[in-house]
C-alpha positions in Angstrom: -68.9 -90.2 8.6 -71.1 -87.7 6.6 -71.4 -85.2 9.5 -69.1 -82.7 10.8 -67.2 -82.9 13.7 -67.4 -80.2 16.6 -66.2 -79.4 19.6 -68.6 -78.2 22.3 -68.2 -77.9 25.7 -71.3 -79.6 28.2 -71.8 -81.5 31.8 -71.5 -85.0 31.8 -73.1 -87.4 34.0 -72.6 -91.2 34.6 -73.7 -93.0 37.6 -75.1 -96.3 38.2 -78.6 -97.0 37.7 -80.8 -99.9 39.0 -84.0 -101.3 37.6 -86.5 -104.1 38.9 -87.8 -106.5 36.5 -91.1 -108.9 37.5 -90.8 -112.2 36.8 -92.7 -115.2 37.5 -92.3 -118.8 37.0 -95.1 -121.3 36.6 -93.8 -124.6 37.6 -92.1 -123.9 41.0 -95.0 -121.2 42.2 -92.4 -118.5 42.4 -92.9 -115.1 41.9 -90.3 -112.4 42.1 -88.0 -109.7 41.2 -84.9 -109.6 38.7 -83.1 -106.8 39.6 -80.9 -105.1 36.7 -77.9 -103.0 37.4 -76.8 -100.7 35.1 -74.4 -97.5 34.6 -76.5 -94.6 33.1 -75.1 -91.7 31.1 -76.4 -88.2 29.6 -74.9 -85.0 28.1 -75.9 -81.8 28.8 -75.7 -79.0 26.2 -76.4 -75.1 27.2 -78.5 -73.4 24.9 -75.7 -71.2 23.6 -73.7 -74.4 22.6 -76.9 -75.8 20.6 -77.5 -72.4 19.5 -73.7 -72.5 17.9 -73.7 -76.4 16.1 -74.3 -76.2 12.2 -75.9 -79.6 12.9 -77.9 -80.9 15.8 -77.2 -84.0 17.7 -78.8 -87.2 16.4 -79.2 -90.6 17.4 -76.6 -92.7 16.0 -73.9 -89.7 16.5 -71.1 -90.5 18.7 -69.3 -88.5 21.4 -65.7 -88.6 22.7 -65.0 -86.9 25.8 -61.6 -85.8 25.1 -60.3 -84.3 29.1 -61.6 -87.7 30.4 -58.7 -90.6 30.8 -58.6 -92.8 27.9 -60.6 -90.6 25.7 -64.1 -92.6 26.0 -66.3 -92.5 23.2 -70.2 -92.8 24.0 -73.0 -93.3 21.5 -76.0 -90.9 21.0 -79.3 -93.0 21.7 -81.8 -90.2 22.7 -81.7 -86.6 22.4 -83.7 -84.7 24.5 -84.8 -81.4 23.9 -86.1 -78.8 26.5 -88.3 -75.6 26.6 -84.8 -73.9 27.1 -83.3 -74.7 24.0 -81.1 -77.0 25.9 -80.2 -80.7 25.1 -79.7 -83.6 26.8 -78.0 -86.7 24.7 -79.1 -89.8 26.7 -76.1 -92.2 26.2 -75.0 -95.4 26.4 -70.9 -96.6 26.1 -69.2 -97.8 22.6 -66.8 -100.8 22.7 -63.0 -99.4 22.4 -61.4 -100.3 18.7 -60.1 -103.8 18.7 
């Protein structure tokens, strides 16, 4: 609420994203794998973008992709900064108003 808003222009990316887990269980003898399927999402800023904000990205911040159906709104969870002067904002999806 304290921070400004801005409009920037960047690549987004969402596709889905699978993850083993090990598991074992003790009483059965069985040993295994949990697998976890997930969607992943990241936004990438140019340099020139970054180079523009008044204010960086920070975890916490929220972004709503405005030309995407619905208007989604995505939360900040990891920014990522390269040797570039590029960012990449690691995201993960907010739950639409009640």
């Amino acid at each position: 609420p304290d921070r400004s808003h801005h409009l920037i222009h960047g690549v987004f990316s969402a596709g889905p994203s699978d993850a083993q887990l090990k598991t074992a269980a003790r009483g059965a003898s069985f040993s295994g794998a949990t697998r976890l399927a997930s969607v992943s999402a990241a936004f990438w800023i140019a340099r020139t973008q970054v180079d523009a904000l008044t204010a960086l990205p920070a975890k916490g911040d929220t972004i709503t992709l405005i030309s995407r159906a619905g208007a989604p709104v995505y939360g900040v969870s990891l920014v990522q900064h390269t040797d570039m002067g590029d960012l990449t904002l690691i995201l993960v999806r907010e739950d639409p108003p009640p």
